[in-house]
C-alpha positions in Angstrom: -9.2 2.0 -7.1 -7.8 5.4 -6.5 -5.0 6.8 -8.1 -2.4 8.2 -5.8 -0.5 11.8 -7.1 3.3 10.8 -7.3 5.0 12.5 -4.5 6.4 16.0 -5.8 9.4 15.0 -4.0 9.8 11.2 -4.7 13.1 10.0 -3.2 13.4 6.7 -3.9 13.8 4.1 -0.6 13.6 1.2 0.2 10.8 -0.8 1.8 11.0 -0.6 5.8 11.6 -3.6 7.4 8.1 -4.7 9.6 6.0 -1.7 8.2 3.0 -2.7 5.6 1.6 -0.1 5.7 1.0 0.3 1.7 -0.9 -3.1 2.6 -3.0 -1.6 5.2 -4.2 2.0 4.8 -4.9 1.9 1.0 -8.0 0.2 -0.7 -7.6 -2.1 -3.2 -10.5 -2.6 -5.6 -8.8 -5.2 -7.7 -9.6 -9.1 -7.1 -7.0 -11.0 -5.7 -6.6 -15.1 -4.5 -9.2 -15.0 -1.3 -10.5 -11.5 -1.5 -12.2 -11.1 -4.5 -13.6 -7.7 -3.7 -9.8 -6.7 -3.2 -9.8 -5.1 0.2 -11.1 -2.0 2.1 -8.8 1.1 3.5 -7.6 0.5 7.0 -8.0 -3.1 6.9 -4.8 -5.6 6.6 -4.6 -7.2 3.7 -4.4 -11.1 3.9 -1.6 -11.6 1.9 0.9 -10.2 4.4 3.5 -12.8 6.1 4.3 -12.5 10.1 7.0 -10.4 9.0 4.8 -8.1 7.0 6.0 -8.9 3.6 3.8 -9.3 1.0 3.0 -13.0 -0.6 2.1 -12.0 -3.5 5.2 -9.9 -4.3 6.8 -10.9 -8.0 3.8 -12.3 -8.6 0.9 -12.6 -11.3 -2.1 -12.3 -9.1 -0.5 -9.4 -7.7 -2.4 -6.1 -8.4 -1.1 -3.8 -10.5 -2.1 -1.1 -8.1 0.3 -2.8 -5.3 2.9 -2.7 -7.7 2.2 1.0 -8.3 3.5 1.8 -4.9 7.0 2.5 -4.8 8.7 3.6 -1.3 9.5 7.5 -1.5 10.3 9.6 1.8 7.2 11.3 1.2 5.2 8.3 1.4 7.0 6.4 4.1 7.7 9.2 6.8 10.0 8.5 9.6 8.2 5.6 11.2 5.4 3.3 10.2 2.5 5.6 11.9 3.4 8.0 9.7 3.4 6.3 6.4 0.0 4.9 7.7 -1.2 8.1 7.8 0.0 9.8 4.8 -1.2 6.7 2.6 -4.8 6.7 4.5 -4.7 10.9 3.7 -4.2 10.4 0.4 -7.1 7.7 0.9 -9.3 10.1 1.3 -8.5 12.9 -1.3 -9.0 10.3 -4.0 -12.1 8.6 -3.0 -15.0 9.6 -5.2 
């Protein structure tokens, strides 16, 4: 599981409504209910409602890399295309 470098300028936000895009870009490496291989970068993870909120939110089986991932302007950009792209760039610089 990489580990993502905390934004040097971390402004907290809040989630944007309809995004999940820290649910899609990233990889997960850590088992979860019905992907026990967590889940490759660039693919949805299967845990995300219509609404693209995450099931698993507040709960146990929850990774503790998803709840590593705290909204920041850095992170999230102006739209959802960006915040895909900035979490699939960071994707890549911490891949081994």
């Amino acid at each position: 599981m990489p580990a993502f470098p905390a934004p040097a300028a971390n402004l907290a936000t809040a989630c944007r409504p309809g995004c999940g895009a820290c649910c899609i870009a990233p990889s997960i490496t850590t088992p979860m209910p019905g992907m026990p291989r967590g889940k490759p970068a660039g693919e949805r993870c299967l845990h995300l409602d219509e609404a693209m909120r995450c099931r698993l939110f507040g709960r146990p089986e929850r990774p503790a890399f998803c709840g590593g991932l705290q909204p920041s302007r850095e992170m999230c950009g102006e739209d959802r295309g960006q915040a895909i792209a900035w979490l699939a760039r960071m994707e890549r610089l911490t891949a081994p």
